[in-house]
C-alpha positions, 0 to 999 in steps of 0.5 A: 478216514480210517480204512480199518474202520471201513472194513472192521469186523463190527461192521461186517458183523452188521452187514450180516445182520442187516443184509439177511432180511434183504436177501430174503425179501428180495429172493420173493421179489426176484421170484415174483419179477420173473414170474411177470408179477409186479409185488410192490406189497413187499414193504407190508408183507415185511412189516406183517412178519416183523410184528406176527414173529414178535407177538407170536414170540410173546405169546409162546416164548419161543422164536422158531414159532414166532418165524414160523407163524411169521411165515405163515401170515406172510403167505395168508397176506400174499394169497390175498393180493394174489387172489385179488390181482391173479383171479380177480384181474385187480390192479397189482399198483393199486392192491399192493399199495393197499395192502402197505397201507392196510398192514401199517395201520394194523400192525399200530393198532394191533400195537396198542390193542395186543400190547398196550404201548405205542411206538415201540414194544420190547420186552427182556422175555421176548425170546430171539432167534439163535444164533448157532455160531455164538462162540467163532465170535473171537475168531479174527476176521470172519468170526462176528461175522459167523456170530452175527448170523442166525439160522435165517441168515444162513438161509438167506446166504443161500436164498438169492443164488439158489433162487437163481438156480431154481430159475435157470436149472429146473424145469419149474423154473423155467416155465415160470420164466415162460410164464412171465415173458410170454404167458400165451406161449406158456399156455399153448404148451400146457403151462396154466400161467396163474397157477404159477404166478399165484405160487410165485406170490405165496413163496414171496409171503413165505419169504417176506414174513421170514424176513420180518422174524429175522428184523425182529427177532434177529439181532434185538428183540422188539417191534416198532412201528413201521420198522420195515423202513422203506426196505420192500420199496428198495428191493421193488426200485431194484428189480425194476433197474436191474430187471430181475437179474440176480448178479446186480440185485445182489450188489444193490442189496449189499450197497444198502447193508454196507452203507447202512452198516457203516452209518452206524459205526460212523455215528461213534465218530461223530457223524450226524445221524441224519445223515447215517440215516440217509446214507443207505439210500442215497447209496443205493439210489445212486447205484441203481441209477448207475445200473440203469444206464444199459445199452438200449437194447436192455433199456427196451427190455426194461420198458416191455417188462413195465408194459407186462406187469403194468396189466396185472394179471390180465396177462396171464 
């Protein structure tokens, strides 16, 4: 194969763009994991984004509103799992999986109810987010990369390692890991460990619905029914493998642009899209698995940490 072909500047240019939900989605999972909240409502709260940006869109004829109001569902839908699983002590598994599901099939309803088609809306007047470095497209190296980037995705290069940060170098920050590590401690200095955690979830939304106007509104303008793809549940496995540190999640995250980038272009060469398709995720599967195989000292970590969330918010 082709090394230029691995690392040509279009599909670095894809990696951008497929990269930027990810790392948004993925900064609320790792805010939410270190909080002791166990989010497996990623998935919906990425596909409510995708379809309330693109009807937002519709409706104004305008992106930013359409992100905006993205996040605001986002964070609707976040405070209702967390006020199911936080203030009423509900099964985070079992509620998470239900809003999924609910969001599914109310964004297909919504899809036909709103729009009148099924499957897929797309529409030449449906405005798209900016893209602020258009014209660094014939720069080599770099420039499509800079071009293929949105405002969005300039927030996502910055999501990830400042999440991190906020983790480690704020006070906030670092009550929340109390939090989520020993929430009885937390409590005997005062810290109200649900607060927290509620908060936690509402970035999460904020974050997920932002990551939904991106995948909709970013490089194409369109809504499709379940196009989140499996892509919170990614993230989900991630955090689990990796427990919630920063450095591997980056790496999983990239693996699946990368590869999903790269299937893409091979498919010009004649790779069968079935196997483009499922490259992403074996990829990443493998990778995770790789990242999984710890000392036992981690791998006990690991298995406390299920423990932690495996009760919801009855810990806190």
């Amino acid at each position: 194969m082709n090394l230029a072909l691995l690392i040509s500047p279009e599909v670095l240019a894809a990696v951008a763009r497929s990269s930027t939900p990810l790392l948004l989605l993925g900064a609320g999972g790792l805010i939410c994991h270190r909080a002791g909240v166990f989010n497996v409502a990623l998935e919906g709260l990425l596909l409510l984004g995708c379809f309330t940006a693109v009807a937002a869109s519709a409706c104004t004829g305008s992106a930013v509103l359409g992100a905006a109001a993205a996040a605001v569902a986002g964070a609707a839908a976040a405070g209702v799992f967390a006020f199911g699983t936080i203030t009423r002590f509900g099964h985070p598994l079992i509620l998470g999986s239900a809003v999924n599901l609910l969001v599914a099939g109310a964004t297909t309803f919504a899809l036909e109810a709103v729009f009148g088609v099924r499957g897929t809306y797309q529409s030449p007047d449906l405005a798209r987010l900016p893209h602020w470095f258009s014209g660094a497209a014939a720069v080599p190296g770099i420039g499509p990369v800079l071009a293929a980037l949105t405002p969005l995705g300039l927030l996502a290069l910055a999501a990830v390692p400042l999440t991190h940060l906020m983790l480690h170098r704020t006070i906030a920050g670092t009550r929340l890991r109390g939090v989520g590590e020993n929430p009885d401690a937390a409590r005997s200095l005062g810290v109200r460990p649900d607060g927290y955690r509620f908060a936690a979830l509402v970035l999460s939304g904020i974050l997920g619905g932002l990551a939904g106007a991106e995948l909709a509104l970013g490089a194409v303008a369109l809504f499709t029914e379940n196009m989140s793809a499996g892509r919170g549940w990614i993230i989900v496995l991630a955090l689990l493998l990796t427990a919630g540190r920063a450095g591997p999640l980056l790496l999983a995250l990239a693996c699946y642009a990368y590869t999903q980038a790269l299937g893409f272009r091979l498919q010009t060469v004649g790779l069968p899209m079935q196997v483009s398709d499922a490259a992403p995720y074996l990829a990443t599967l493998a990778l995770m698995v790789w990242l999984g195989v710890r000392p036992r000292r981690v791998r006990g970590q690991n298995q406390d940490e299920q423990k932690r969330f495996s009760f919801g918010g009855r810990g806190g």
